[in-house]
N, C-alpha and C positions, 0 to 999 in steps of 0.2 A: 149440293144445290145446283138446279141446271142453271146454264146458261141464261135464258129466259127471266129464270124467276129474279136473279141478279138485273137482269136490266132493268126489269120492271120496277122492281125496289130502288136500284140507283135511280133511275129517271123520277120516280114520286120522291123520292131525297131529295133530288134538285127543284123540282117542284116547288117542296116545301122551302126550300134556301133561297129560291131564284126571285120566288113569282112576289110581283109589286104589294106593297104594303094596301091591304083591305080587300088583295082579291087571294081564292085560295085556301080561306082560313079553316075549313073542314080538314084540307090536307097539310095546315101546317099541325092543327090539333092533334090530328090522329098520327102523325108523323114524332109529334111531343108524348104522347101515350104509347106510343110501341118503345122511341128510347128509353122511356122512362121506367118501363115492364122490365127491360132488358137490366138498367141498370140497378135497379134493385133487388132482380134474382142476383145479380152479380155481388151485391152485397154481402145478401142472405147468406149466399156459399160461403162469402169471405168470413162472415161471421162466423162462421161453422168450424174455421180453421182451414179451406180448402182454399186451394187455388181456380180465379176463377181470370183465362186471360181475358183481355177486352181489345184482344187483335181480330183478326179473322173469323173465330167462331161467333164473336158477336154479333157480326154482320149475318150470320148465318141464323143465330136465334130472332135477330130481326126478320129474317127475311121470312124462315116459319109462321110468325105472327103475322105480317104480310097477308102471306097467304093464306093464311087461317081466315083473317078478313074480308079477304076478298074474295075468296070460294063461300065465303056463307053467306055475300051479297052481290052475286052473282048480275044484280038487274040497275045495281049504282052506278050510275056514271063517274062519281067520283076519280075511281081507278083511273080507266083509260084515260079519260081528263087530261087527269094529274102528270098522269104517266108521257100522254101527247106534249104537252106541255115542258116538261122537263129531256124531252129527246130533243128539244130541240134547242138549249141551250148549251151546247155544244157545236151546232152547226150555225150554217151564215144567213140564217132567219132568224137568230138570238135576238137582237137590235130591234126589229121591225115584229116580233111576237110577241115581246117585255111592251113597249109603245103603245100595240092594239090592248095588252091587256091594262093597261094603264087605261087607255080611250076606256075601251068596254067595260070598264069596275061594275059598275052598277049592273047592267046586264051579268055580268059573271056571280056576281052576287047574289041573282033572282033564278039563274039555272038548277035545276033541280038535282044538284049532287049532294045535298047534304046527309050527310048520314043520319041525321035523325027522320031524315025523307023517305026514307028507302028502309026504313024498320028498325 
């Protein structure tokens, strides 16, 4: 998995974990739907009698699905959004970008990233 795809997927993680209750909820759903994917193949296998870890490679199956999504919707704002959004929950605009999206709910709510927007 590059570098890249890893951030991208960590920052839309944080996204979905960070971002204030009623804004975001496209990227906490699809972020609920990729783990979900994940942990049910993870099942699947285990039913099967195999071994299936839920360390590292998970993240990696996740990050597939990721990407899978987001190379087939290529024109959603969604992604980058999300992804802007959660880079910066680690740096010293955390405080003062959680705030404005709090202020801005309703605006962030009428932006055009939803995924049933974009096909």
């Amino acid at each position: 998995m590059s570098r890249e795809m890893q951030s991208a997927l960590t920052n839309f993680k944080r996204c979905a974990d960070e971002a204030p209750k009623g804004t975001y909820e496209n990227t906490k759903s699809l972020n609920e739907v990729i783990g979900g994917a994940v942990d049910q193949l993870m099942r699947d296998i285990r039913a099967l009698g195999l071994k299936a870890d839920a360390c590292d490679h998970a993240f990696v199956l996740e990050a597939a699905i990721y990407g899978y999504v987001k190379q087939s919707n290529p024109d959603c704002s969604l992604f980058p959004v999300s992804e802007g959004f959660g880079s910066a929950m680690d740096g010293p605009a955390r405080d003062r970008v959680i705030a404005q999206t709090e202020r801005d709910r309703d605006f962030i709510r009428s932006m055009p990233q939803a995924i049933s927007d974009n096909g």
